[in-house]
C-alpha positions in Angstrom: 100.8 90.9 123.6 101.7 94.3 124.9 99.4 95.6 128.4 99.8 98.3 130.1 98.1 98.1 133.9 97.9 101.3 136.3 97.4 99.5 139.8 96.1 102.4 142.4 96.8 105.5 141.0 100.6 104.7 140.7 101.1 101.1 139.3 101.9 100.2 135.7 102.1 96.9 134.1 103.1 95.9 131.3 104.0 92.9 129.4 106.1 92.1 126.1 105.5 88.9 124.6 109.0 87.6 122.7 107.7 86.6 119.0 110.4 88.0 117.6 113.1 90.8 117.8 111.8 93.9 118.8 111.6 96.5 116.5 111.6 100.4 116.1 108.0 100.7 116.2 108.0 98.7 119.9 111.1 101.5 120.6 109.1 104.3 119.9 105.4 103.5 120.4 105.6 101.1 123.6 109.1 101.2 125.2 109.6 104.8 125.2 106.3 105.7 126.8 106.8 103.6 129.4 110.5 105.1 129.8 108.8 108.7 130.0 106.0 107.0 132.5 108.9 105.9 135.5 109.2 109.3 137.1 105.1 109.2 137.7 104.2 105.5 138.2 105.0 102.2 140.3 106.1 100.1 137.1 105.9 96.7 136.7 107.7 95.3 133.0 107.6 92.0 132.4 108.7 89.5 129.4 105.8 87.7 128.8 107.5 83.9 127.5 104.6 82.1 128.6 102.2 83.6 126.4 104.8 82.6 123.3 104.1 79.2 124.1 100.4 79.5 122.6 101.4 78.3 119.5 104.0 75.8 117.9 107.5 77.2 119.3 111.4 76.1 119.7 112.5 76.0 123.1 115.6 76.9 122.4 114.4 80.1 119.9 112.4 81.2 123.0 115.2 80.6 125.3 117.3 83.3 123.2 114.9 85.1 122.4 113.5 86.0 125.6 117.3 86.6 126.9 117.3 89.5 124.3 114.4 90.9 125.2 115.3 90.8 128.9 118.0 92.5 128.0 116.7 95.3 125.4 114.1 96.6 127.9 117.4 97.4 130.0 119.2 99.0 127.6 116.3 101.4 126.7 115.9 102.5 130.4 113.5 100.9 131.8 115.6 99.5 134.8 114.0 102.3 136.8 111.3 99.5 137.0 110.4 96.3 138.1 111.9 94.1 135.5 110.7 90.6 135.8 110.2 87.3 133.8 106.9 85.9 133.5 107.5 82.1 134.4 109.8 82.9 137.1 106.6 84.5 138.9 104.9 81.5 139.7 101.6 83.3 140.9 101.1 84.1 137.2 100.6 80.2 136.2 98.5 79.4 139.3 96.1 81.8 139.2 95.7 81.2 136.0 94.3 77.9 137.0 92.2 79.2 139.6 90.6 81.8 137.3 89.7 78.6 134.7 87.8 77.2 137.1 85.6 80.6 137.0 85.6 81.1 133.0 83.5 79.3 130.3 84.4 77.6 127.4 81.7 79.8 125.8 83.1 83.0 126.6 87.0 81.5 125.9 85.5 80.5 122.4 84.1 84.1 121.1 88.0 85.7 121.8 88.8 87.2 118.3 92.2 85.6 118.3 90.8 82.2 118.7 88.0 82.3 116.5 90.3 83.8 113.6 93.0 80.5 114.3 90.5 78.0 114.1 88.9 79.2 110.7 92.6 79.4 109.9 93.7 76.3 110.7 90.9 74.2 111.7 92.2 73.9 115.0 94.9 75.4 117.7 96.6 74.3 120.6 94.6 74.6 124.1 97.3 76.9 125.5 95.8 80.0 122.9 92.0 79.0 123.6 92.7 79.7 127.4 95.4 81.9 126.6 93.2 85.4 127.3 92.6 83.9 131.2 96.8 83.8 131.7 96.1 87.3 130.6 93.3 88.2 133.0 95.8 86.2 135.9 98.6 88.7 134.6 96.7 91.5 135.1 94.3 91.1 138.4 97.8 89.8 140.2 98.9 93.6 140.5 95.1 94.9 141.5 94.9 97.8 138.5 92.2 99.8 138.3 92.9 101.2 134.6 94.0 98.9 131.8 95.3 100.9 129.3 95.2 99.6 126.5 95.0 99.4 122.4 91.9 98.1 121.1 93.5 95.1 119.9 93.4 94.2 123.3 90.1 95.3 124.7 88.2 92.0 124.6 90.8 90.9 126.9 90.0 92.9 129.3 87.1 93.3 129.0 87.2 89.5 129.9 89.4 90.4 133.0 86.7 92.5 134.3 84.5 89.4 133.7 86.2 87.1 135.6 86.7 89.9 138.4 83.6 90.5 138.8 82.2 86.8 138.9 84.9 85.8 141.3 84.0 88.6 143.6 80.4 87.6 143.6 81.1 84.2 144.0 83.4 83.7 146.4 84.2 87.3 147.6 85.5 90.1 147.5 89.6 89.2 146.2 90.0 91.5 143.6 89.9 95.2 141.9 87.6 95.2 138.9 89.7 97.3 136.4 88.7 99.7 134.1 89.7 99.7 130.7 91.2 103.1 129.3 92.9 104.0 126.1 96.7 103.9 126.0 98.5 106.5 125.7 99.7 107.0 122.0 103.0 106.6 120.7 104.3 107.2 117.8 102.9 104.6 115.7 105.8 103.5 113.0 104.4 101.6 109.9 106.4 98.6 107.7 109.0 99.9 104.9 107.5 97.9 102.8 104.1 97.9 103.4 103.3 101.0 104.4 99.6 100.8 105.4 100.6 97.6 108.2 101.9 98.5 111.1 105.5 97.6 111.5 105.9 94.1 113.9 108.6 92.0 115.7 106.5 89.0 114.2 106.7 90.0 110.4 107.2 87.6 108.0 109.0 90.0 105.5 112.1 91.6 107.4 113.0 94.3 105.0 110.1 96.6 106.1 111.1 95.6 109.5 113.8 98.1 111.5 115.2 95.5 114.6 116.3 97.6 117.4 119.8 95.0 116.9 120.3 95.3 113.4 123.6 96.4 112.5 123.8 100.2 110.7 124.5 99.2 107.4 121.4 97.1 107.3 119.0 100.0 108.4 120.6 102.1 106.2 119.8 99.3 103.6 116.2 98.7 104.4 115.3 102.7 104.7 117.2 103.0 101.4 114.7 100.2 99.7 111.7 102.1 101.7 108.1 102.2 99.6 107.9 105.7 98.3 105.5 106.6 95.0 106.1 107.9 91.9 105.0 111.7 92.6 108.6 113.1 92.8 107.3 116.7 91.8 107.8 119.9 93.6 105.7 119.4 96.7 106.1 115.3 97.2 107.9 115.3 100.2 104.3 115.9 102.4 102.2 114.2 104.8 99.1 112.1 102.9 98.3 109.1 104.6 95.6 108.0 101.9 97.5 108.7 98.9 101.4 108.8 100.6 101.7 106.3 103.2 105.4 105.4 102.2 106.2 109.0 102.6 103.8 109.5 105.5 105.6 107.0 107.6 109.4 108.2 106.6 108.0 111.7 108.2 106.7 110.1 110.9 110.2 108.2 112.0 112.0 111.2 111.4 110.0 113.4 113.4 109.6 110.8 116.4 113.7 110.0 116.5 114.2 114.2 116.8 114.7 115.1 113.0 113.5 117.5 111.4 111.4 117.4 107.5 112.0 121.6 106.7 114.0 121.5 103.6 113.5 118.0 102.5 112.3 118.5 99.3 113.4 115.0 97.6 113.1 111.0 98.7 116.4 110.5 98.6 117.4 113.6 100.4 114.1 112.6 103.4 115.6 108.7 103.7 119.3 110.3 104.6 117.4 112.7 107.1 115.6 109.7 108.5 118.5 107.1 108.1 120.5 109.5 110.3 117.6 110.2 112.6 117.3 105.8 113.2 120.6 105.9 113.4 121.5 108.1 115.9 118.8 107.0 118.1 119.7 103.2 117.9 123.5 103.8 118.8 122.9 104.3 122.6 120.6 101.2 122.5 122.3 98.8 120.9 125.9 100.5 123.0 124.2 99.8 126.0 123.0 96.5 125.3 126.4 95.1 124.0 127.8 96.6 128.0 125.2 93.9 129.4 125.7 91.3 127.7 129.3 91.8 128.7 128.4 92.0 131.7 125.3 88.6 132.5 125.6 89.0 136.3 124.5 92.5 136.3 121.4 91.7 134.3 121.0 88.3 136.4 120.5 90.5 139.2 118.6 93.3 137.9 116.0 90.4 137.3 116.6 88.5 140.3 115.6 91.7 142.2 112.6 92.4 140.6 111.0 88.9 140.0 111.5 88.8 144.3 109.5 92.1 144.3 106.8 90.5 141.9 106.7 87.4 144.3 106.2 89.4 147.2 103.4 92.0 145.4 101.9 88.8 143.8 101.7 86.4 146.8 98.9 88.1 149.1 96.2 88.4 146.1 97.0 84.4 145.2 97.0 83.0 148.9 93.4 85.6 149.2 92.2 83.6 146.1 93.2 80.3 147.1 91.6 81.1 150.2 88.3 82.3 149.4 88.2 78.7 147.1 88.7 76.8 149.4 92.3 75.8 149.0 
């Protein structure tokens, strides 16, 4: 899950859920917005490990996994924010609780996620039915009034607003009812190999998958084995979304890692372009990131700091909801 909370007019939330290695489509169409959004907003960026227990999991794959990403979201920028890890903010977990008790089973039960699980598998673990409450908890803790967000993620807050709302007019006024908005767009970065899916840290098939980690010789490999088509006429290096996506989406990266399509008038001369492009924008990253993990007290205590912010922004809206329960 990836949502993005304005709280007042200044606060931004937003959690990453670690499912897998993070990718250049999270680079360029989450992580970089929020990078751009520092200078103008209070923002809160958390890793999200609690919600990657919804489903069968390794402890120790998590572990690591959630280690990287704490790291990553670093060495992309964003520790001009509030870095934090979710289970290390208790409030997140206990208002969870509290916001079950307000919730049905019926509502829980209609959540698109769920519904597509169960007539996948017959049946899921209980963490993923109430899963989109931990989500609600996550967000009402910071009082947001927008929820940007993608429209994957809409039912879930619209839920938020829900449970809000309900609370309120059960046992008071505790918190902000949020709106939702749509996210601001970033460039959105499609799979290698499948051109028309969008490209995610939880794919199955790696080679259309560009990790923000993986080592130059491999990008080079995968943008090298990109999808094309078999137009290689005059003209076939263009935008066409319907009839190119392979192309499409090379243009796409290029243009969204600073490179530039005039005078690309072959595929082999457009993946060098966009090769170089990749490249040149993962170097810093993955520089930066090889510094911290050189250097684990520094990123101990980038997190340290900001979990002790989260405890302190998250504590008067739980005790205010215990509270008004009767707790």
């Amino acid at each position: 899950m990836s949502s993005t909370a304005p709280t007042s007019a200044a606060r931004r939330l937003s959690l990453l859920t670690p499912s897998g290695h993070l990718t250049l489509g999270n680079l360029l169409g989450a992580l970089r917005p929020l990078v751009a959004g520092q200078g103008d907003h209070d923002c809160f960026v958390g890793v999200s490990d609690l919600h990657a227990m919804t489903d069968g999991h390794d402890p120790a794959v998590l572990r690591s996994r959630s280690s990287e990403l704490a790291a990553l979201l670093v060495a992309v920028g964003l520790d001009d924010s509030t870095l934090f890890v979710q289970s290390r903010v208790p409030a997140h977990r206990q208002l969870a609780f509290l916001l079950e008790c307000v919730a049905s089973t019926g509502e829980l039960g209609r959540m698109i996620q769920f519904k597509q699980r169960r007539r996948t598998n017959g049946s899921s673990r209980a963490a993923l039915f109430t899963y989109p409450v931990l989500m609600a908890a996550d967000i009402l803790l910071y009082q947001p009034h927008q929820v940007p967000v993608g429209e994957d993620q809409r039912q879930h807050v619209e839920l938020a607003r829900d449970l809000a709302l309900r609370f309120n007019r059960t046992y008071g006024p505790v918190f902000t009812v949020p709106e939702v908005a749509v996210a601001p767009a970033g460039a959105r970065v499609m799979d290698l190999q499948r051109p028309t899916v969008k490209m995610s840290k939880s794919s199955a098939e790696p080679a259309g998958v560009i990790g923000l980690l993986d080592p130059p010789d491999v990008v080079r490999r995968k943008i090298a084995r990109a999808v094309t088509d078999a137009d290689t006429g005059p003209g076939a290096v263009r935008p066409d979304r319907e009839d190119k996506p392979g192309i499409t989406n090379l243009l796409d990266v290029l243009v969204a890692c600073g490179g530039s399509p005039d005078g690309l008038s072959t595929y082999g001369a457009l993946k060098r372009a966009v090769t170089d492009a990749v490249l040149g924008v993962l170097e810093p990253v993955q520089r930066r990131h090889a510094g911290l993990l050189a250097d684990p007290a520094h990123l101990e205590e980038v997190y340290a700091r900001g979990e002790a912010r989260c405890r302190e922004v998250t504590a008067p809206v739980l005790a205010a909801a215990e509270s008004a329960m009767g707790l």
